[in-house]
C-alpha positions in Angstrom: 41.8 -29.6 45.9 41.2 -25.9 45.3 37.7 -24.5 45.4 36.4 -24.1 41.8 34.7 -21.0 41.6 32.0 -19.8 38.7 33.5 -18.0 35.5 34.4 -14.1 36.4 31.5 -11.6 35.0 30.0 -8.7 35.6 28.5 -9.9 39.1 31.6 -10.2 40.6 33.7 -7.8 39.0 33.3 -5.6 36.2 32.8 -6.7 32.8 36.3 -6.4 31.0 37.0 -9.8 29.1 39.1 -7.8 26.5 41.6 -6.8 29.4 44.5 -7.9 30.7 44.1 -8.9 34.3 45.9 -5.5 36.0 43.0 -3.6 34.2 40.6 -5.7 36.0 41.3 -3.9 39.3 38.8 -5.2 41.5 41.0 -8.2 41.9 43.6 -5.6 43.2 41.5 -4.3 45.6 40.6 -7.9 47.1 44.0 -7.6 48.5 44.0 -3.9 50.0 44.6 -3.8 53.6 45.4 -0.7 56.0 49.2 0.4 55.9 50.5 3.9 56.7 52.1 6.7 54.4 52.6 7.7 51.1 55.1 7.1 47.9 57.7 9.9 48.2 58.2 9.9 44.4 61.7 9.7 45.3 64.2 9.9 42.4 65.5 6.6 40.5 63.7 3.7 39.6 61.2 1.7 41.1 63.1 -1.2 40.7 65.7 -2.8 39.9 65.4 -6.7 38.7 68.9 -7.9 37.7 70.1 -4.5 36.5 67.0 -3.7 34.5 65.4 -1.5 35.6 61.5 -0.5 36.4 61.1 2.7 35.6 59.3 5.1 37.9 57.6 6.6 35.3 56.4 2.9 34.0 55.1 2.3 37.4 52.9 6.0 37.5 51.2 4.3 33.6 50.3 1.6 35.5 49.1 2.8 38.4 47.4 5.8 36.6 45.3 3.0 34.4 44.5 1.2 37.6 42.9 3.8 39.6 41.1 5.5 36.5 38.7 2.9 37.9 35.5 4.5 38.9 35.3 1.9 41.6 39.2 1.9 42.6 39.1 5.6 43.0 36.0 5.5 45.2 37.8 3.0 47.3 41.2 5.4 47.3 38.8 8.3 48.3 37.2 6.1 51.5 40.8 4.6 52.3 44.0 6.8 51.1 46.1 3.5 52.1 44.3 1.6 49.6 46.3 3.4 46.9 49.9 2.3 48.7 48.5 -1.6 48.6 47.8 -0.8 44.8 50.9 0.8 44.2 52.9 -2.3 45.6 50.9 -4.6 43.8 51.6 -3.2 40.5 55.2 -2.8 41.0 55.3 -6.8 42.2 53.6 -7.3 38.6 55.7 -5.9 36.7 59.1 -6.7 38.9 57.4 -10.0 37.5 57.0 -9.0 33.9 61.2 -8.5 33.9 61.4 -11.8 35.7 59.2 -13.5 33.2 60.5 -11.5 29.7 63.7 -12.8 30.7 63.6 -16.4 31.4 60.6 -16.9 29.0 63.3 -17.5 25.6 65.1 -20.0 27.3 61.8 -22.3 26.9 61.2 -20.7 23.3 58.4 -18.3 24.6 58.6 -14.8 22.5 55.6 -12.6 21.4 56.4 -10.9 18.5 54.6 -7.4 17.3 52.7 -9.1 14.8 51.4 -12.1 17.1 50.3 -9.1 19.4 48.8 -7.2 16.4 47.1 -10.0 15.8 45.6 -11.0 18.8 44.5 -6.9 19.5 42.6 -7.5 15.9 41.1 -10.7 16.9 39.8 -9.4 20.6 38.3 -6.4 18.5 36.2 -8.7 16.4 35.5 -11.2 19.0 34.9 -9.3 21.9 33.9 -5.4 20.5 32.3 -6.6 17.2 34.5 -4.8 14.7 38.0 -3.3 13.7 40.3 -0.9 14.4 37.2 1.6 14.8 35.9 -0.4 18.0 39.5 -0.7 19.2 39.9 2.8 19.3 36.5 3.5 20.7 36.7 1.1 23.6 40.0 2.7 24.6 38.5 6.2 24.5 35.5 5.4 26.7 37.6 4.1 29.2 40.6 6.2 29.1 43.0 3.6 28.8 46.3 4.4 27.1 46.9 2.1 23.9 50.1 1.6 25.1 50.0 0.5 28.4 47.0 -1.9 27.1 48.7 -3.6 24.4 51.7 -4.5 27.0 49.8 -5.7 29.1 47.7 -8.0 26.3 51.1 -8.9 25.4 52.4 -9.6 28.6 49.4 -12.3 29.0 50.3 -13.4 25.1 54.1 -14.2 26.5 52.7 -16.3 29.7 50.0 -18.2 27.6 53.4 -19.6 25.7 55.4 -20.7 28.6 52.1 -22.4 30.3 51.9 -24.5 27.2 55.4 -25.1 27.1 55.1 -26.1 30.5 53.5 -28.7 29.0 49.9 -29.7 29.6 48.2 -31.1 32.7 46.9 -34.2 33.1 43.3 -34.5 34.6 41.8 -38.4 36.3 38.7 -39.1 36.0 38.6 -39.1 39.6 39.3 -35.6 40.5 36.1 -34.4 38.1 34.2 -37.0 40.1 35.4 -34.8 43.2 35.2 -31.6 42.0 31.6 -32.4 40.9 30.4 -34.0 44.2 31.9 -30.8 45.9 31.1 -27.8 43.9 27.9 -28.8 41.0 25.9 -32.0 42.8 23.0 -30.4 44.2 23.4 -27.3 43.4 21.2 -24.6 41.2 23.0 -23.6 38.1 22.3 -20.2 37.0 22.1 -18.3 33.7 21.5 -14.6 32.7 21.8 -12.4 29.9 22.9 -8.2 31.6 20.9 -5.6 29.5 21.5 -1.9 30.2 17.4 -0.8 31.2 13.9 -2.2 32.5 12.8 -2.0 28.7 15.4 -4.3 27.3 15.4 -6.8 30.2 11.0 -7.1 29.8 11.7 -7.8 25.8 14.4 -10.3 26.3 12.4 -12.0 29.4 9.1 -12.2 26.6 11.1 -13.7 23.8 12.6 -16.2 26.3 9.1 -17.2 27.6 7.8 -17.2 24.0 10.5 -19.6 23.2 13.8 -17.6 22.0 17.1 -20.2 22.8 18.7 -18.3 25.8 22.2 -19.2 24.9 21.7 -17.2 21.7 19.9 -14.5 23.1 23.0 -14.3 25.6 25.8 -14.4 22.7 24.0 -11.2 21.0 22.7 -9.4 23.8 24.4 -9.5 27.0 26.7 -6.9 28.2 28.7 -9.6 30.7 30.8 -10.6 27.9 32.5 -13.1 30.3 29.7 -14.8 30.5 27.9 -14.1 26.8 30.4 -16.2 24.9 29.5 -19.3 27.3 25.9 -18.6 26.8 25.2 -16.8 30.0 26.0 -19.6 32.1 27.5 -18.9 35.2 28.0 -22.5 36.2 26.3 -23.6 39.6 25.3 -20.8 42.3 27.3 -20.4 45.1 26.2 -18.6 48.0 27.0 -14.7 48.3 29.4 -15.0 45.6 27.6 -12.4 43.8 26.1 -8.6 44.0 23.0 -9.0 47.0 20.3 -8.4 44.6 21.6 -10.8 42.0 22.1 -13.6 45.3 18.5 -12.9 47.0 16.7 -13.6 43.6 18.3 -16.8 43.0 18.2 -18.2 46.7 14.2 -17.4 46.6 13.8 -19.1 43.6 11.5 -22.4 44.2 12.4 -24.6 41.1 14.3 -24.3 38.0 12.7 -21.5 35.2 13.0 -17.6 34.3 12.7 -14.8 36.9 11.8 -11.8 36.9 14.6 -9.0 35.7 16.4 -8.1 38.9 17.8 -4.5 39.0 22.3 -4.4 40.1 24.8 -1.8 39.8 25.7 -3.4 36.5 22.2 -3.1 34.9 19.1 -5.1 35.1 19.7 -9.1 34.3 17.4 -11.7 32.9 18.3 -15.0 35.0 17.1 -18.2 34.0 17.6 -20.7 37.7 18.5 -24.7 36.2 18.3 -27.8 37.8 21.6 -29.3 38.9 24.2 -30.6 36.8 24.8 -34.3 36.3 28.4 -35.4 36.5 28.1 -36.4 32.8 26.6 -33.2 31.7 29.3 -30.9 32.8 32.3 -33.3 33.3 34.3 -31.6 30.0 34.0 -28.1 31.9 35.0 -29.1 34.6 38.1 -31.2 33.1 38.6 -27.5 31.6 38.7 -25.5 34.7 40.9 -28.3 36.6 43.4 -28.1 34.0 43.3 -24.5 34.1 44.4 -25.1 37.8 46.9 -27.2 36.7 48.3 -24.7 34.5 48.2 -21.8 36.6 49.9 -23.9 39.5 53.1 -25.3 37.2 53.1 -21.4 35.8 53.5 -20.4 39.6 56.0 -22.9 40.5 58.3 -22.2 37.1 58.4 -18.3 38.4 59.2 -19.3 42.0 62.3 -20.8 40.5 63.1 -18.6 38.2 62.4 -15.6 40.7 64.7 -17.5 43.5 68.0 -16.7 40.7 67.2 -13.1 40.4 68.4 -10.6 42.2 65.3 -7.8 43.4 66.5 -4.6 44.6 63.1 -2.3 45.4 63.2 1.2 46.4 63.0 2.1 49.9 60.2 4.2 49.8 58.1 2.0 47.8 58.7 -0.5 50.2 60.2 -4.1 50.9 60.7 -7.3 48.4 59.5 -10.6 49.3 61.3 -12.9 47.2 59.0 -16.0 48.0 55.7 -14.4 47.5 56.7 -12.6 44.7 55.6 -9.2 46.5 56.1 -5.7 47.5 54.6 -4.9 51.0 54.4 -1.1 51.5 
């Protein structure tokens, strides 16, 4: 079985629950590797994915969202190459977007504009605490385009209809014994709420000692908001899965209880170090996350298929198609 792995947050990538997974581009960059010379920005289309085309100028959005990234563009300045790598991996997305906006109808998947409208308001309230006013502030601080945003929200809308039109998985009792056994039994579980100074994280820490419920506290406080709307739980600690500081505080930790605020990149973190999970305390999370497996394998499979009818013609320059792995390599 595949390895579970602890909720995505702030530790191990930034925090960006309201995006759509190209904005998160650290995943990208977990796939960079060294390979020689630049896009020629030669004329014509990107691709071509049965006759429709991906737009060059669709591909330089993307990209240009991507590497606005303070990290991305650190890592492009260190390792040109990096940016090729990025550049193909975009262009495989969205050769799978045409793939995917295509074959999606036949199984009754369609995202209309006001489903999308919908779900932008409801990730504004949920996620940014307000309206239209937060929307449009969160995209300014960032820099991302509204446009390229909302596709991308609605291009995770469109595969969130065909996985449940897939149909839903089916979970034995058995594998949450296994997954349990392998990834919670004996483990620490870890909790924290992310706070933006020293001040914050000393006030938070004294009105958890004092008795303040620390899945509250997380839900109005924390900046992880991965983590915030699960009550700061980060599900059981795995080694060096997380920024050093964050990992040295929890592996000296003796017993269960609150530590002292530990300082990251990502701001100063209250982290509150729980004894380990019994099967029967965490068995319906981790039903969750294997059916999430579940889906995300039949999701896989359904675009290998599809993706095996299509015809993929990529320019030269931007590099070759792999029609099995669904990839560009530059």
């Amino acid at each position: 079985m595949s390895h579970l792995r602890p909720r995505p947050t702030a530790l191990s990538r930034r925090p960006a629950a309201v995006l759509p997974a190209v904005l998160t581009a650290a995943v990208l960059l977990t796939t960079a590797c060294t390979s020689g010379g630049d896009a020629a920005g030669s004329a014509g289309p990107a691709a071509v994915v049965d006759g429709r085309p991906v737009e060059q100028a669709e591909l330089d959005r993307r990209l240009a969202t991507v590497t606005s990234d303070p990290d991305v563009s650190a890592a492009i300045a260190t390792d040109a190459a990096v940016e090729n790598r990025l550049r193909a991996d975009v262009l495989a997305q969205l050769i799978e977007v045409r793939v995917v906006s295509a074959a999606a109808p036949d199984l009754g998947a369609e995202v209309t504009d006001e489903e999308l409208d919908a779900h932008v308001d409801r990730l504004a309230e949920e996620q940014l605490g307000g309206g239209p006013d937060a929307w449009a502030a969160f995209l300014a601080e960032r820099g991302y385009p509204e446009e390229e945003v909302r596709a991308q929200l609605g291009e995770d809308l469109l595969r969130e209809e065909v996985e449940d039109l897939l149909g839903a998985p089916a979970v034995a009792p058995e594998q949450v014994a296994q997954a349990h056994a392998a990834e919670w039994q004996g483990r620490k579980r870890v909790a924290h709420v992310l706070v933006a100074s020293p001040e914050e994280a000393a006030a938070a820490l004294a009105e958890l000692r004092a008795g303040a419920d620390f899945a509250t506290l997380a839900r109005e406080r924390s900046l992880d908001q991965a983590s915030a709307a699960s009550g700061g739980d980060l599900g059981p600690w795995i080694e060096d899965q997380y920024v050093a500081a964050f990992d040295q505080a929890v592996e000296n930790a003796t017993g269960p209880g609150l530590l002292e605020p530990v300082s990251t990149p990502f701001g100063w973190h209250v982290i509150e170090v729980r004894a380990p999970a019994t099967l029967e305390e965490v068995s319906g999370l981790i039903t969750e996350q294997l059916a999430e497996q579940q889906q995300d394998a039949a999701y896989a499979e359904w675009v290998a298929g599809v993706r095996a009818g299509v015809d993929v013609d990529v320019r030269d320059d931007l590099g070759d198609w792999d029609r099995a792995g669904g990839t560009v390599t530059p």
